[in-house]
C-alpha positions in Angstrom: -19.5 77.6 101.7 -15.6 76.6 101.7 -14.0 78.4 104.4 -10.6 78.0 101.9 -12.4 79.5 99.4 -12.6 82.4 101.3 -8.7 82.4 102.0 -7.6 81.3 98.5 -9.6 84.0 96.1 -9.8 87.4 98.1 -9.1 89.2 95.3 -10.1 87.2 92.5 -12.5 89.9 91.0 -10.0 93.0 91.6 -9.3 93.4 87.7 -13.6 93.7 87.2 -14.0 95.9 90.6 -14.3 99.0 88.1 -17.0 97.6 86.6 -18.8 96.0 89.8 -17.1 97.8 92.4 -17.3 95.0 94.7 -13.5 92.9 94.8 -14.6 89.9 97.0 -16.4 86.6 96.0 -17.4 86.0 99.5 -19.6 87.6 102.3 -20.9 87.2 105.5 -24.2 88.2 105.1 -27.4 88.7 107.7 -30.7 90.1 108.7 -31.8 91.4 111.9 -34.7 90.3 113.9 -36.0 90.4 117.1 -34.0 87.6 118.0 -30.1 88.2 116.3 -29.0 87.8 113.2 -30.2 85.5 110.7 -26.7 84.5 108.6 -26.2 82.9 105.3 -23.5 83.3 102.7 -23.0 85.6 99.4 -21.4 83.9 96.7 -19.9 86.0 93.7 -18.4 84.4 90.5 -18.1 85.6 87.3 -21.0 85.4 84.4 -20.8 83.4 81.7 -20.8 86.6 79.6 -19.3 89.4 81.4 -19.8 91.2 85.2 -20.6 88.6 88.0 -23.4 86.3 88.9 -24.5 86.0 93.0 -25.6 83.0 94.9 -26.9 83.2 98.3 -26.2 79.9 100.6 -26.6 78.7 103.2 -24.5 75.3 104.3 -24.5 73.3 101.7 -27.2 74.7 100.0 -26.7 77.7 97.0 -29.0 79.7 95.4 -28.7 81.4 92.6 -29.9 85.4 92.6 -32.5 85.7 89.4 -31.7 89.2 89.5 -28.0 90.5 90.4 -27.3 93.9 89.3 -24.4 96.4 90.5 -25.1 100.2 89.5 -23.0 102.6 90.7 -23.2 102.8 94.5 -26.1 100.8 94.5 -26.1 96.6 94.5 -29.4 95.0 94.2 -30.3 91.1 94.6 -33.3 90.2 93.1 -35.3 87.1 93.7 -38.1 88.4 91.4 -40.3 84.9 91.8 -41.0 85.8 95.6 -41.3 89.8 94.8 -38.5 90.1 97.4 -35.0 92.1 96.6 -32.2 93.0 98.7 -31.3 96.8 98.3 -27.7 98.1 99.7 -24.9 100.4 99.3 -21.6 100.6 100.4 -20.8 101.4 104.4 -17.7 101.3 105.1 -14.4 99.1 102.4 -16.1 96.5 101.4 -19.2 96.1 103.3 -22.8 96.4 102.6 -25.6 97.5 104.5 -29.3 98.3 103.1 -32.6 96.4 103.5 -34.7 93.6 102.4 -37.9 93.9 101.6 -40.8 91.3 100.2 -44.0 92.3 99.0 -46.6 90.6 101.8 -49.6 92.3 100.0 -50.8 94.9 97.6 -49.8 97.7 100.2 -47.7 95.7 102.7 -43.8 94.5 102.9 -42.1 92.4 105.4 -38.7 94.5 106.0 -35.4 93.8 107.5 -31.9 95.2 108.0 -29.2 93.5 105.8 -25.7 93.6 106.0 -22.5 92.3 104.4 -19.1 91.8 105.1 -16.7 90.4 103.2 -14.8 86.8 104.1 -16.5 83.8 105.3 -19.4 83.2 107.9 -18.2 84.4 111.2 -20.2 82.0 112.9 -18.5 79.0 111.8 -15.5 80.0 113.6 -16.5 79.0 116.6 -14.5 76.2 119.0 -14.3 72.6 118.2 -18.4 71.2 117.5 -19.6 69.1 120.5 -20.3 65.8 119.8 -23.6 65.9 122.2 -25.4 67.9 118.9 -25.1 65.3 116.4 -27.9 62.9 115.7 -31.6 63.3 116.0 -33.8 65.4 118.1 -38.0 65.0 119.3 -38.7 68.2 118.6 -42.4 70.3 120.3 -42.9 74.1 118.9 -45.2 76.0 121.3 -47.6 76.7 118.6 -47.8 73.4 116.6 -49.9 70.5 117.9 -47.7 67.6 116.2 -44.1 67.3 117.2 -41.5 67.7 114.9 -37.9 66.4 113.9 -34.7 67.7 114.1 -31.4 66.5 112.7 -28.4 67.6 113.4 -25.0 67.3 112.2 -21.6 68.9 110.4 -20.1 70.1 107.6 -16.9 70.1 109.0 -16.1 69.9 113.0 -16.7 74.1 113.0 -19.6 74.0 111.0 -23.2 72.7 112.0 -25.8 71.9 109.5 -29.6 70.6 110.1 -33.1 71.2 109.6 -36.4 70.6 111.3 -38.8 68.1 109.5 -42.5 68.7 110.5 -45.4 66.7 108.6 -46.2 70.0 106.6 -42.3 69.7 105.4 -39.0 70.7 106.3 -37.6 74.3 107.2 -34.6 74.3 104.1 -30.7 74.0 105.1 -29.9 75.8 108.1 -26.2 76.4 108.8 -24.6 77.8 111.7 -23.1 76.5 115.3 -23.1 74.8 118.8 -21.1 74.7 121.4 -21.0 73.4 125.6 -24.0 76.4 125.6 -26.4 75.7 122.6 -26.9 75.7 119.6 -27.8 78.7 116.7 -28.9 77.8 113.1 -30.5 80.1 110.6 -30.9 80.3 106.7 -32.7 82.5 104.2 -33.5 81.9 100.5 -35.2 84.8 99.2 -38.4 84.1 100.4 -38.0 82.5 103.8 -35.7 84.3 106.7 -35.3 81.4 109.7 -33.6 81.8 112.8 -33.7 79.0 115.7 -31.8 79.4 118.9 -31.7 77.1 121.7 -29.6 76.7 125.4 -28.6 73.5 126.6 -30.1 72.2 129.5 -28.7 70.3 132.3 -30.9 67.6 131.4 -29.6 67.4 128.0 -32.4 68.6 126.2 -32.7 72.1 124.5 -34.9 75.0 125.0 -35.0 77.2 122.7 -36.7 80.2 120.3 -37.8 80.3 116.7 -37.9 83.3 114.4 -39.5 83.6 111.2 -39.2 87.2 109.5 -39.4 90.5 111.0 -42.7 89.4 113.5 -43.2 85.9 114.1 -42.2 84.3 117.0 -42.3 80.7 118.4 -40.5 78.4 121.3 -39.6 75.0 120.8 -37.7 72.0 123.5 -36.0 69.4 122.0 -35.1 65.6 123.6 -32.0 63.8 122.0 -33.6 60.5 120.6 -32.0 58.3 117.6 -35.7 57.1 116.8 -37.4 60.4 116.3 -39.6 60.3 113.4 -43.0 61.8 112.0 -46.1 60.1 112.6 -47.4 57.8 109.7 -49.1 60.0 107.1 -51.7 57.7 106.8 -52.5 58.2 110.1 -53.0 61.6 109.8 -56.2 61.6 107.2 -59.1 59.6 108.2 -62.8 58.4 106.3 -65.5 59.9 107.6 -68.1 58.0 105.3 -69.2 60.9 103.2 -68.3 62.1 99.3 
């Protein structure tokens, strides 16, 4: 997300706000969870036909909503491939508050608080990005027997992207920030809602906690190290002899 963007177009959709009712293309958007907020981006631009279309992003990443629909007080984004939608209204100018909720089983949902405001991601507007993040990072979660991968790096000198690769796959774009304390990245897609937090030790390393949805919870340490990579696949399946 284009922090200029947010500067350059704040009220790019004022002649459609009667029809919408929301007048800004950009929002800071999060969930809570146990351990913050989990941040990404709401991206609003005008449909090919008529009204607006939404993206959610996060970094680099966007992602467009299947299922955007503004009626009357009520704004709904619908990621109808996950059974997971975003329900809010209006709190307060231009902000939204509401809830998201995806369908977990027949009788269950995972929920979570949501809220919107509009301009660009308050986290990236942090100091200057310390060099000491950049680069890649041995990474050990608590409950995981293999160790994972972390890379680090930034969009721009105020914005840090990354993600973790583990040998089942990778956890998306994360976007967020670091600074002389530690480090905070999070992202959600519709489906997944990721929050990793970590302090900086006086070692250099990073300790650190992982959030996955309303519930789960995980802890994770990190060591700085260029060569960090995944074992072999191939070394991770082995013939016993037997059909």
């Amino acid at each position: 997300m284009k922090r200029e963007l947010a500067l350059a177009l704040p009220l790019l959709f004022a002649s459609i706000g009667s029809a919408t009712d929301l007048r800004t293309p950009i929002y800071d958007a999060s969930l809570e969870c146990p351990g913050g907020l989990i941040r990404f981006g709401i991206r609003l631009e005008p449909a090919p036909n008529e009204g607006l279309r939404a993206f959610v992003t996060n970094g680099e990443e966007s992602i467009p909503v299947p299922n955007f629909k503004v009626t009357g007080t009520e704004t709904r984004f619908g990621f109808d491939y996950y059974d997971s939608v975003i329900t809010a209204h209006r709190a307060k100018g231009e902000d939204l508050a509401g809830e998201w909720k995806k369908r977990r089983s027949a009788d269950e949902w995972t929920t979570m608080k949501f809220r919107a405001t509009p301009g660009g991601l308050r986290t990236m507007d942090f100091q200057i990005m310390p060099e000491w993040i950049s680069g890649r990072w041995r990474v050990k979660f608590a409950d995981e027997a293999d160790e994972a991968v972390a890379v680090f790096g930034g969009g721009d000198r105020r914005d840090l992207r990354g993600t973790f690769l583990t040998t089942t796959g990778d956890y998306r774009f994360l976007a967020g920030a670091a600074d002389n304390d530690g480090v905070s990245l999070s992202c959600f897609d519709g489906s997944h809602a990721f929050l990793f937090k970590a302090a900086l030790q006086p070692d250099g390393t990073l300790k650190g906690d992982f959030w996955s949805g309303p519930t789960y919870h995980d802890t994770w340490t990190a060591v700085k190290d260029d060569n960090a990579a995944l074992p072999d696949p191939f070394g991770l399946t082995k013939f016993t002899g037997t059909a």
